[in-house]
N, C-alpha and C positions, 0 to 999 in steps of 0.2 A: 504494500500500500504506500504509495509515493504522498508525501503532502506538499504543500506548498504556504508562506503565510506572508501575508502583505500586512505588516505591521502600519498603524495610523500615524500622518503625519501628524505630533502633540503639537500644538501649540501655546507655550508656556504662559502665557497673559490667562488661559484656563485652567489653571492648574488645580485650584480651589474649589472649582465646581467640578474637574475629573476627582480630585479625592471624595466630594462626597459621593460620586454616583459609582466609586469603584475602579473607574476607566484607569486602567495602567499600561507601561509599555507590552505588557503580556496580550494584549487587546488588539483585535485586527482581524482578516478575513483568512480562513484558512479554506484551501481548495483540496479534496482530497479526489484523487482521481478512483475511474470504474476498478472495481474489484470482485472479488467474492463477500465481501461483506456490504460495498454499498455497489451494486451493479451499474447504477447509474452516474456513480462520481458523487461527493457533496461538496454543498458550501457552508460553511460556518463563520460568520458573522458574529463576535465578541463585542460587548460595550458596557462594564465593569457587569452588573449582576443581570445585564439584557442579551438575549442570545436568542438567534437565529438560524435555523439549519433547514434547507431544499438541497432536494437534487438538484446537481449540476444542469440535467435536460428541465428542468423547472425552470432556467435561466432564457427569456424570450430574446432578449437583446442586453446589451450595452451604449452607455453614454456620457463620455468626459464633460462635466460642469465647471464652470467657474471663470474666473472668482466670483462670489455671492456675497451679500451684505452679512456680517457675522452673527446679526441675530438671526438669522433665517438659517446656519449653517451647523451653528456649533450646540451642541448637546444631544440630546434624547428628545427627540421632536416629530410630531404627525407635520406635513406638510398643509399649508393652509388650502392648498389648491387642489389636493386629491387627496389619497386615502396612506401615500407611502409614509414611510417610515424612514428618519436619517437620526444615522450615526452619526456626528460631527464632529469633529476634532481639531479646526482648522477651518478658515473660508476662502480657503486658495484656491482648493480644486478637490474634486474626487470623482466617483464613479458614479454611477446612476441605474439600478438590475432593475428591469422591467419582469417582471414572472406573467408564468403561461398561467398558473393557477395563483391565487393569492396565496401568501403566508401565515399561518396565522397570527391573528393578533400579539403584540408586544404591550402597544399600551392604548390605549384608545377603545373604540366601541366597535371596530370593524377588520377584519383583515388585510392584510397588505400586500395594494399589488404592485410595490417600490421599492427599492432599498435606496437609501443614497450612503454610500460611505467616503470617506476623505482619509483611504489610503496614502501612505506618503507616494508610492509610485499608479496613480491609476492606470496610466498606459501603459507598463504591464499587467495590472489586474485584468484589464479588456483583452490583453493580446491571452493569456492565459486562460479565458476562458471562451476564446474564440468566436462571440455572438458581438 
């Protein structure tokens, strides 16, 4: 079982609000490819005590963001404009997972058909998961 993990770019000016929600440098997306335990590859999505996990074929597309105004980007946050869910760590840039099926909920009232995470490298997280 191969993994892979794209640790989030911190941004220090948050450091007070990643300690209380958890978030460490341990935090980040880990991709694990098709095997005999997950046939279809995962992803795993860390954000201190919020966690996220689909199959890798769950993943519809990809999409590099940014930069974005820092309250709209950084924390544990439902998106005002649809239903996703972002990780944020940063408001420079990240990835953007559209899913074929929603997620289930993390924190909010509905499922999620979003991720946005602010890996330190996105454009390898997208080249890595090839959609």
């Amino acid at each position: 079982m191969t993994e892979t993990f794209f640790p989030y770019r911190l941004d220090r000016r948050w450091r007070p609000m990643f300690r209380a929600l958890g978030v460490t440098a341990a935090d980040g997306v880990t991709l694990i490819e098709p095997g005999d335990e997950h046939p279809d590859g995962l992803l795993l999505a860390t954000y201190g005590r919020a966690r996220v996990t689909t199959p890798l074929t769950n993943v519809d597309h990809t999409e590099i963001s940014g930069p974005h105004r820092w309250w709209t980007a950084v924390g544990l946050r439902l998106s005002l404009a649809d239903d996703g869910l972002t990780m944020g760590t940063n408001h420079h840039a990240g990835l953007c997972l559209g899913f074929v099926e929603p997620i289930p909920r993390v924190i909010g009232l509905r499922s999620h058909s979003a991720l946005w995470v602010s890996v330190a490298e996105p454009e390898a997280l997208a080249a890595a998961i090839g959609r």
